[in-house]
C-alpha positions in Angstrom: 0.0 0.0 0.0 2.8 2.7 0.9 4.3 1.8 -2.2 1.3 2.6 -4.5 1.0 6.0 -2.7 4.3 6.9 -2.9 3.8 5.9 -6.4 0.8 7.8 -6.8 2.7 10.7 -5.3 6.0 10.4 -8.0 3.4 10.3 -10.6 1.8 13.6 -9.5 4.5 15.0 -8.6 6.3 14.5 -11.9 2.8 15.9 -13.7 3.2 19.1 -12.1 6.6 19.2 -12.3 6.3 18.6 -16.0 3.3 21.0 -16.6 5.0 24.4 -14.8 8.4 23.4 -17.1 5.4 23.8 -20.1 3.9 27.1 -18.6 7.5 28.6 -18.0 8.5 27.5 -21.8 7.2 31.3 -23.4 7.6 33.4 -20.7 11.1 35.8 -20.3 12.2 34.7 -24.0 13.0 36.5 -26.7 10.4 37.6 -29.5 11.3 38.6 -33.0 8.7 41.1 -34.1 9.3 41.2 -38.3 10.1 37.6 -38.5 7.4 36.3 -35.8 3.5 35.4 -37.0 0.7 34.4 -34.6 -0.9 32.6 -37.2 2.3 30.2 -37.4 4.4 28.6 -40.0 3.3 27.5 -43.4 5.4 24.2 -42.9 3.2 23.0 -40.0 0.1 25.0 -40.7 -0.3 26.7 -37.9 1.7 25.6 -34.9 4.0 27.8 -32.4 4.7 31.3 -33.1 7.8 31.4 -35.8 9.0 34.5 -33.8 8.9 33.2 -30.4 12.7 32.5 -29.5 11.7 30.0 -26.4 15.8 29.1 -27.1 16.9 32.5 -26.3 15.9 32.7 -22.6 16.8 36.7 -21.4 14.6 37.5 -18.2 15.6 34.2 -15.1 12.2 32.4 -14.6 12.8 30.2 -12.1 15.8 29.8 -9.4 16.8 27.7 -6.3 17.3 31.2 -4.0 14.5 32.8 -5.3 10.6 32.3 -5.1 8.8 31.1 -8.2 8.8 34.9 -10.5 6.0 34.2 -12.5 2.6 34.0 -11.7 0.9 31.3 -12.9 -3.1 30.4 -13.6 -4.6 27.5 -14.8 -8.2 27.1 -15.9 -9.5 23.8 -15.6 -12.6 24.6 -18.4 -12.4 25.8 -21.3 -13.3 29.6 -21.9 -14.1 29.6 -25.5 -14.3 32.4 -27.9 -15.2 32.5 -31.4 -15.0 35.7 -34.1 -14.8 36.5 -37.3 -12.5 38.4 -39.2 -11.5 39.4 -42.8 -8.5 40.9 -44.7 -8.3 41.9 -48.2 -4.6 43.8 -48.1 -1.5 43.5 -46.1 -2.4 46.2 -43.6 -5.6 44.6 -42.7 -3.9 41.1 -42.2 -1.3 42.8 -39.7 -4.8 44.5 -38.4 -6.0 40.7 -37.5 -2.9 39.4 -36.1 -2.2 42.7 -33.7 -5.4 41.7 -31.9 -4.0 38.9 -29.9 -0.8 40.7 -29.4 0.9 43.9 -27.2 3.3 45.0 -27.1 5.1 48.5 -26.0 8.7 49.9 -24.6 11.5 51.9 -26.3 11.6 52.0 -29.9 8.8 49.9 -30.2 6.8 52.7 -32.1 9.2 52.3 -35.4 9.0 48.3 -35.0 4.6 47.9 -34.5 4.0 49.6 -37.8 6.7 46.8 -40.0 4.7 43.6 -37.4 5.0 40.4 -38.8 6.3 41.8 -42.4 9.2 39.1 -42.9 7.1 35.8 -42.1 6.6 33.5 -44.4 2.5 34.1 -43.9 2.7 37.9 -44.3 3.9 36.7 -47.5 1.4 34.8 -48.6 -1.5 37.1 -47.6 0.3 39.5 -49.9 0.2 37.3 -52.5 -3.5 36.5 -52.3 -4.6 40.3 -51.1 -2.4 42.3 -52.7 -1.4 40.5 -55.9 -4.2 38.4 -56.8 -7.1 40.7 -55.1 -8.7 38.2 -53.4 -11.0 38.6 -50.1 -10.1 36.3 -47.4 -12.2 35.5 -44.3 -10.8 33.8 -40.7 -13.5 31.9 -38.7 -11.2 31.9 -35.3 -12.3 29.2 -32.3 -10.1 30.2 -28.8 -10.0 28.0 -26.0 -8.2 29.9 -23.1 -6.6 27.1 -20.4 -4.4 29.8 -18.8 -1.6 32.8 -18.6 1.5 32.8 -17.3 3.2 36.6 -16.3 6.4 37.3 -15.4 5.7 39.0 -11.7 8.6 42.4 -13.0 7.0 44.6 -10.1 9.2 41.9 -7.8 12.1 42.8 -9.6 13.8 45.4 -7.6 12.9 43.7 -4.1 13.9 40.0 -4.7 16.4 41.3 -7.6 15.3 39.0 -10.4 18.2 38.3 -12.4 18.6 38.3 -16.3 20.1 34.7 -18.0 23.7 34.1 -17.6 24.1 33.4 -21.6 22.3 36.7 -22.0 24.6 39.0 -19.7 27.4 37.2 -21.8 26.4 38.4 -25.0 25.2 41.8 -23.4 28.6 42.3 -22.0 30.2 41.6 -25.2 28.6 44.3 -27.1 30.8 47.4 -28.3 30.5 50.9 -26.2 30.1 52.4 -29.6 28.0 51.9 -31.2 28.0 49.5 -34.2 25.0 48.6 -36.6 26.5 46.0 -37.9 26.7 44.1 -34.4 23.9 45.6 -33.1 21.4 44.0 -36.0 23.3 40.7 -35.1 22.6 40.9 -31.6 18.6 42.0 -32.8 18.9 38.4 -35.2 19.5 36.1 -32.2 17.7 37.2 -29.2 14.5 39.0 -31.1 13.3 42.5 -30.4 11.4 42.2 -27.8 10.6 39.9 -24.5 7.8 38.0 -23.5 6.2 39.8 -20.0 2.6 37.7 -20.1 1.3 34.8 -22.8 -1.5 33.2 -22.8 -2.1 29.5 -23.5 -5.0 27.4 -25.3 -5.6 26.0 -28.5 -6.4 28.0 -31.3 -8.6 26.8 -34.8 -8.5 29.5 -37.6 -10.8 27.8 -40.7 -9.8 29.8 -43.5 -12.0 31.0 -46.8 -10.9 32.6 -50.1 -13.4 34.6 -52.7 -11.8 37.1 -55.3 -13.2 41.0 -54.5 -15.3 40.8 -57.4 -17.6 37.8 -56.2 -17.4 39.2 -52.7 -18.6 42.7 -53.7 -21.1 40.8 -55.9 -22.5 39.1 -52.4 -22.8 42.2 -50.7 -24.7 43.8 -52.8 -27.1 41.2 -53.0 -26.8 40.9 -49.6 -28.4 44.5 -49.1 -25.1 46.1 -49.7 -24.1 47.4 -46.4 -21.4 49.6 -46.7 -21.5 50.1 -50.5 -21.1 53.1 -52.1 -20.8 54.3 -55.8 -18.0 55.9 -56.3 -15.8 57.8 -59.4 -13.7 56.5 -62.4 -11.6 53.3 -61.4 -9.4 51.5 -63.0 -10.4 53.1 -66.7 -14.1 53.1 -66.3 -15.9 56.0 -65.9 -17.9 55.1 -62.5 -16.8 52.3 -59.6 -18.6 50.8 -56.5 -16.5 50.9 -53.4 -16.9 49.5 -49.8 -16.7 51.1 -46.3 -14.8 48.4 -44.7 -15.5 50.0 -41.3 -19.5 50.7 -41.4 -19.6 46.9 -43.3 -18.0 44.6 -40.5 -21.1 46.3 -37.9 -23.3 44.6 -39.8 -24.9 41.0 -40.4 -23.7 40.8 -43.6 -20.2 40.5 -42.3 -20.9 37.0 -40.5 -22.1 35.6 -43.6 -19.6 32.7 -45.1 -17.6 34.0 -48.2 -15.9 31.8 -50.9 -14.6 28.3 -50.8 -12.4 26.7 -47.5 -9.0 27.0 -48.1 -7.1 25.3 -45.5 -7.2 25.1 -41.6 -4.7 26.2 -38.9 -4.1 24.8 -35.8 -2.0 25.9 -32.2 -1.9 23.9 -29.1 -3.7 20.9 -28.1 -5.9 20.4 -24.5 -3.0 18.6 -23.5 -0.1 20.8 -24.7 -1.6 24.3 -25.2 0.3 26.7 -26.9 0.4 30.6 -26.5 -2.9 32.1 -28.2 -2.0 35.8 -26.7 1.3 37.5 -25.7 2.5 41.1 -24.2 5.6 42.0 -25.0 8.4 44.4 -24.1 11.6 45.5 -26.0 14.6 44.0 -25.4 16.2 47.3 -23.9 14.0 46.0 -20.9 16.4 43.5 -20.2 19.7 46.4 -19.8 17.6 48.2 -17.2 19.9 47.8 -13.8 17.2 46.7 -12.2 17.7 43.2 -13.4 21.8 43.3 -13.3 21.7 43.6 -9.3 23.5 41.0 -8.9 26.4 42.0 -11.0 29.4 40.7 -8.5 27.8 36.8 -9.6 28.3 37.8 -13.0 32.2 39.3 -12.6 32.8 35.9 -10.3 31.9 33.7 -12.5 33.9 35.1 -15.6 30.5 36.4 -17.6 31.3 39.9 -17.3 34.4 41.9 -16.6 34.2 44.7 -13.9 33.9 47.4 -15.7 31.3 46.3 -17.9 28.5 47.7 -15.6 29.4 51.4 -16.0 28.6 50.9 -19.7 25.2 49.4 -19.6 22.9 52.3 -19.6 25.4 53.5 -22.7 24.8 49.8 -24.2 21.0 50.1 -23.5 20.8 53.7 -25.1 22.6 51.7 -28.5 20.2 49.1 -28.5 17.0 51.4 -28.4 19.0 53.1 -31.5 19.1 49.5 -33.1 15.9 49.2 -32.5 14.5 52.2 -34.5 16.8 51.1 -37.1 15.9 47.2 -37.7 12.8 47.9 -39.9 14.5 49.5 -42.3 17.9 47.5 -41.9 16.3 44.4 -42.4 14.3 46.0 -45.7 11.3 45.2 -44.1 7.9 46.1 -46.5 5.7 49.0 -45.2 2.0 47.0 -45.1 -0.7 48.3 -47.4 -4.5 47.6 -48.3 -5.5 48.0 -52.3 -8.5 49.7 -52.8 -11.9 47.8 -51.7 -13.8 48.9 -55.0 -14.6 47.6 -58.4 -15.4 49.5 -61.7 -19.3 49.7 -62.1 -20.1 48.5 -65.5 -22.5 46.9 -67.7 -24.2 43.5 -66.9 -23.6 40.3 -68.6 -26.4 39.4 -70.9 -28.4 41.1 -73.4 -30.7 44.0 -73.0 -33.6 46.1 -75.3 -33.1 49.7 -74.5 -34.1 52.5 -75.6 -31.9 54.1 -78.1 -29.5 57.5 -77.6 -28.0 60.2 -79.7 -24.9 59.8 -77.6 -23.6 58.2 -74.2 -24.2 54.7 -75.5 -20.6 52.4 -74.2 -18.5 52.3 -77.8 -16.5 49.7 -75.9 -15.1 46.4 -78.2 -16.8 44.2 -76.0 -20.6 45.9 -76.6 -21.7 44.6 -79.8 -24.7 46.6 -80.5 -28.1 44.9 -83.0 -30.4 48.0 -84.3 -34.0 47.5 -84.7 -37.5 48.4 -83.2 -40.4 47.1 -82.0 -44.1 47.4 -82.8 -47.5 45.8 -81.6 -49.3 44.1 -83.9 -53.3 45.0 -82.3 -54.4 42.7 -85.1 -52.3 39.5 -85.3 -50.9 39.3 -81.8 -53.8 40.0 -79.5 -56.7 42.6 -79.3 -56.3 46.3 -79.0 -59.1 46.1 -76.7 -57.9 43.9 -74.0 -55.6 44.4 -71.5 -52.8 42.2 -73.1 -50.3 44.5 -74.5 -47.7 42.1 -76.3 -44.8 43.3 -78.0 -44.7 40.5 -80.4 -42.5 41.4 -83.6 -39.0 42.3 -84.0 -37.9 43.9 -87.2 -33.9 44.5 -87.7 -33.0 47.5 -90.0 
C-alpha cells in the first residue's frame, strides 16, 4: 500500500513538475517582431509562433534562492471564444494578427507599424490580397486554459536576475556603437521579451473569394457599406466599400468563398500561447535586473567594468531598435482599394436608343432595330394584353 501511494505521489509529482516546465517554456524569451506570425508557420500549418525564441531565454524564470517569479493560472474549463474576421490587403492582415498581441517599450513605435512583415504568412497574404485581389475570411475558435506573467514589479525587491548566456552576450557588445553588431545581436535574441502569454488552443478555418464575387455578395446581400464611387481603373464610374460601417453589420458574419485550409496551435493537453505582451529587449539592460552584478564578474560572464557601460549599451540598443525595420528591408503594409469598376451586366438587354452616351467599348456589340404591336395579329387592342410580339432589324 505505501508503495502505491508513494507511487501515486512520483506520478503527480512529476505531472506538475512537467506541466510548470510547459507554462514557463514562453515566458522571459526573446520575441522577433518582423520575422514572428501568430498565425504560425506555413510548414506546419499553424503551430508555435515562428518569432517566439523559447531558445533565447533573457529574463531568469525560475531559481533555487528565489521564489517562483511568474505568476501562474490555470483554468480547468475551457473559456471559449469565437469571431470572425477578414482581410483583403497586407495592412488589414497585420490589423487581424495585432489583436491577440501587445506590445510596448522603447523603440517599439518604429518596429509595431513593420509587425510580422518578414514571415513566411505575411507573404502569402500578400500574395492573395495584394497581388491576386482576393477577399479572405478567418472563422477563429479560442480556447483559453491559462496565462502565465512574469511578476517584473518583484524585480527590484527580490532582484530578479537576467540569464547568464544573455549578460554574456550583453557584455560583449561594443560601447560604440556599431550597426553591424547591433542588427546581429537583434537576429539572435529577437526584439522584444515575452512579459505575459497566454495559453489554449487555437482553430483558424480559413476562406478565399476574389473581391469581385465578394462585392457581388454584398450587394445582394443588401449592400451594407457600399457606395458608388468615381472612375476606377479606366471606367468612368466604380462601387467601393466602407470596410468600417460593413464589419457592424450582419452581412459580415455571412460565409464568403470556398475553404482554403485550416490552422491549428496547441492541443488540450499541450496548449500553446494564443495571446502574448511583450516588451523591448532594452528592458532586459535596465539595472534593475543586473543587481546581482558581482555573480556575474565571479563567475567570468562579465568583466568589472562592464557595468558602467550598460545604460550607454542600452541607449545603443533602443538606436538599433528604431533602425531594424529598415535594416532588415522590411515592407511598409498596405490595403489596395476595396472597390470595383461599375459597369454593364452580362447578358443582353432592349433599351431604348441615344444620340450619344451609349458604351463604344469592343466588348458591346450593338443589333439595331424596333419594336411594334401588332393590335391585329398578336392579340386585341381592346384587352388588357399588351404584347410586343414582332421584332424587325433595320
Amino acid at each position: 500500500m505505501l508503495k502505491l501511494l508513494s507511487g501515486l505521489f512520483l506520478a503527480t509529482w512529476l505531472g506538475i513538475a512537467r506541466s510548470q516546465q510547459e507554462d514557463l517554456h514562453y515566458i522571459g524569451v526573446g520575441y522577433n517582431m518582423l520575422t514572428g506570425n501568430p498565425d504560425g508557420s506555413l510548414v506546419t500549418n499553424g503551430g508555435v509562433d515562428p518569432g517566439l525564441l523559447y531558445t533565447r531565454k533573457i529574463l531568469e524564470v525560475t531559481g533555487h534562492d528565489s521564489p517562483m517569479r511568474v505568476q501562474i493560472e490555470h483554468r480547468h474549463s475551457c473559456a471559449q471564444q469565437n469571431t470572425t474576421s477578414m482581410y483583403f490587403g497586407t495592412k488589414s492582415y497585420q490589423d487581424k494578427l495585432k489583436m491577440n498581441f501587445k506590445s510596448s517599450g522603447g523603440g517599439n513605435f518604429g518596429l509595431a507599424s513593420f509587425s510580422f512583415t518578414l514571415s513566411a504568412r505575411y507573404q502569402e497574404a500578400h500574395n492573395q490580397t495584394n497581388v491576386e485581389r482576393n477577399v479572405i475570411q478567418d472563422q477563429q475558435s479560442v480556447c483559453n486554459l491559462g496565462r502565465v506573467r512574469y511578476m517584473s514589479e518583484l524585480a527590484r525587491a527580490q532582484k530578479f536576475p537576467i540569464t547568464p548566456s544573455f549578460a554574456a552576450t550583453v557584455c560583449s557588445l561594443p560601447v560604440t556603437y556599431n550597426q553591424s553588431e547591433y542588427m546581429d545581436f537583434l537576429d539572435h535574441w529577437g526584439t522584444h521579451v515575452t512579459t505575459e502569454v497566454e495559453l489554449g488552443v487555437k482553430r483558424i478555418s480559413r476562406s478565399r473569394t476574389s473581391l469581385t464575387k465578394f462585392m457581388n455578395q454584398v450587394m445582394h446581400s443588401g449592400g451594407f457599406g457600399m457606395e458608388v464611387g468615381g472612375s476606377y481603373a479606366g471606367f468612368s464610374a466604380s462601387v467601393g466599400m466602407d470596410f468600417d460601417k460593413f464589419k457592424q453589420s450582419d452581412t459580415f458574419r455571412q460565409n464568403y468563398g470556398s475553404h482554403q485550409y485550416t490552422l491549428q496551435s496547441g492541443s488540450d493537453s499541450l496548449p500553446e500561447p494564443i495571446s502574448l505582451k511583450l516588451e523591448t529587449i532594452d528592458l532586459a539592460l535596465d539595472p534593475v535586473y543586473w543587481q546581482r552584478y558581482d555573480e556575474l564578474v565571479a563567475s567570468g560572464i562579465c568583466a568589472s567594468d562592464d557595468q558602467q557601460h550598460l545604460q550607454t549599451r542600452k541607449s545603443n540598443l533602443e538606436r538599433a531598435l528604431t533602425e531594424y525595420a529598415a535594416y532588415k528591408m522590411a515592407p511598409t503594409p498596405s490595403d489596395p482599394d476595396l472597390k470595383i469598376p461599375l459597369v454593364w451586366p452580362k447578358g443582353t438587354y432592349g433599351l431604348m436608343m441615344t444620340i450619344y452616351g451609349c458604351p463604344s467599348h469592343e466588348s458591346f456589340t450593338w443589333h439595331q432595330g424596333y419594336v411594334i404591336q401588332d393590335t391585329e395579329g398578336c392579340t386585341s387592342a381592346f384587352t388588357q394584353r399588351k404584347t410586343l410580339c414582332r421584332f424587325h432589324p433595320w
